[in-house]
C-alpha positions as CSV (number, residue, x, y, z in Angstrom):
1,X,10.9,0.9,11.3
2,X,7.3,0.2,12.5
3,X,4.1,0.3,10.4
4,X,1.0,0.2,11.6
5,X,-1.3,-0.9,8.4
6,X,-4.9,-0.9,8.5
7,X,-7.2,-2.7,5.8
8,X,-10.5,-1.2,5.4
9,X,-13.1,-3.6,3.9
10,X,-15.4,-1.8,1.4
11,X,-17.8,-5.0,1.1
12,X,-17.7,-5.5,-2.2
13,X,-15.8,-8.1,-4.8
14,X,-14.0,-6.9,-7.9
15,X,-16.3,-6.2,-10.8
16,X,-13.2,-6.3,-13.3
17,X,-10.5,-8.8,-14.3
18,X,-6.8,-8.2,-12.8
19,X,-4.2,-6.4,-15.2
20,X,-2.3,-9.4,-16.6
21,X,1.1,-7.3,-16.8
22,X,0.9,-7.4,-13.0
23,X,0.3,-11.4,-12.4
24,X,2.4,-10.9,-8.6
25,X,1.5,-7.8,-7.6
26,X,2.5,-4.1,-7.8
27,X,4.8,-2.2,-5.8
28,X,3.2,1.2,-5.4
29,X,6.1,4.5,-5.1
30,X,4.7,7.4,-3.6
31,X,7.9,9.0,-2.6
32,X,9.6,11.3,-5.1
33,X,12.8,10.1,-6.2
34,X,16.2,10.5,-3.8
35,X,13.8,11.5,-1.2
36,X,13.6,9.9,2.3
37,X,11.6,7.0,2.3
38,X,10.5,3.7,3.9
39,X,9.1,0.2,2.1
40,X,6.6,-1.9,4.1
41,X,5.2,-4.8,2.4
42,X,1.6,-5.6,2.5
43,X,-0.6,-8.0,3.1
44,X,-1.3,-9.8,-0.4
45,X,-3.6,-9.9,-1.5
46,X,-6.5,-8.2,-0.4
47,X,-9.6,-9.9,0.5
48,X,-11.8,-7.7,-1.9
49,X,-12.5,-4.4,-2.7
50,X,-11.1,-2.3,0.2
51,X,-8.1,0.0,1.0
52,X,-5.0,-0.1,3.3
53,X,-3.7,2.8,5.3
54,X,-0.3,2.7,6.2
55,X,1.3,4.7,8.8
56,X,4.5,5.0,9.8
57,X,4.9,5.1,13.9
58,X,8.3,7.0,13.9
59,X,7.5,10.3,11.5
60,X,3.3,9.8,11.6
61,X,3.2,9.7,7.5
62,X,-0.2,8.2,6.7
63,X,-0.9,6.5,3.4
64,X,-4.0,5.0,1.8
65,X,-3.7,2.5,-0.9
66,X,-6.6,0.7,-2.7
67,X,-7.7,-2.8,-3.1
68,X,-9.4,-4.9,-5.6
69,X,-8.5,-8.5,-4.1
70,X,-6.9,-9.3,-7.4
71,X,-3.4,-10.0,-8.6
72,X,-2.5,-7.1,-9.7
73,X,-3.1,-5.6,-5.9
74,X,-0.6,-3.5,-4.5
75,X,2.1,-5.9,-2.0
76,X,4.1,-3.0,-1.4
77,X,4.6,0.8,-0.6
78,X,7.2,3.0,-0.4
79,X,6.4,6.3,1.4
80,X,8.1,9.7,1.9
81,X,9.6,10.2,5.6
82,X,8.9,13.1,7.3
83,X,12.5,14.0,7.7
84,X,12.6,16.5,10.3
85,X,10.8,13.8,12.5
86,X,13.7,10.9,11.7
């Protein structure tokens, strides 16, 4: 499987202090469970504030996730397939 992920830089540093339950990281699940779906890891951690969008190049799903260039940023996703284009 092939992502194509995209970090969008919103200029700005974190105004609040990371979530100390998540000192590596979060793994973000937007796929419903049993569903179809694909984990790409991303880039952690963010340079600042920002987002990534994730797409995935076989079934065109697009995802945005934010970014506060923290620890607690997200350093994974698991996104639904489109099925009927697997």
């Amino acid at each position: 499987m092939a992502f194509k992920i995209e970090w969008l830089d919103d200029g700005r540093e974190a105004q609040y202090l990371p979530d100390p339950d998540y000192p590596n990281g979060i793994d973000i699940v937007a796929a419903s469970p049993g569903a179809r779906s694909c984990t790409v890891n991303l880039p952690y951690t963010a340079k600042r504030c920002g987002k990534y969008i994730v797409e995935c190049s076989q079934c065109g799903v697009r995802i945005g996730v934010t970014t506060a260039g923290r620890h607690d940023d997200p350093r994974s996703l698991t996104m639904p397939c489109k099925e009927s284009l697997h």
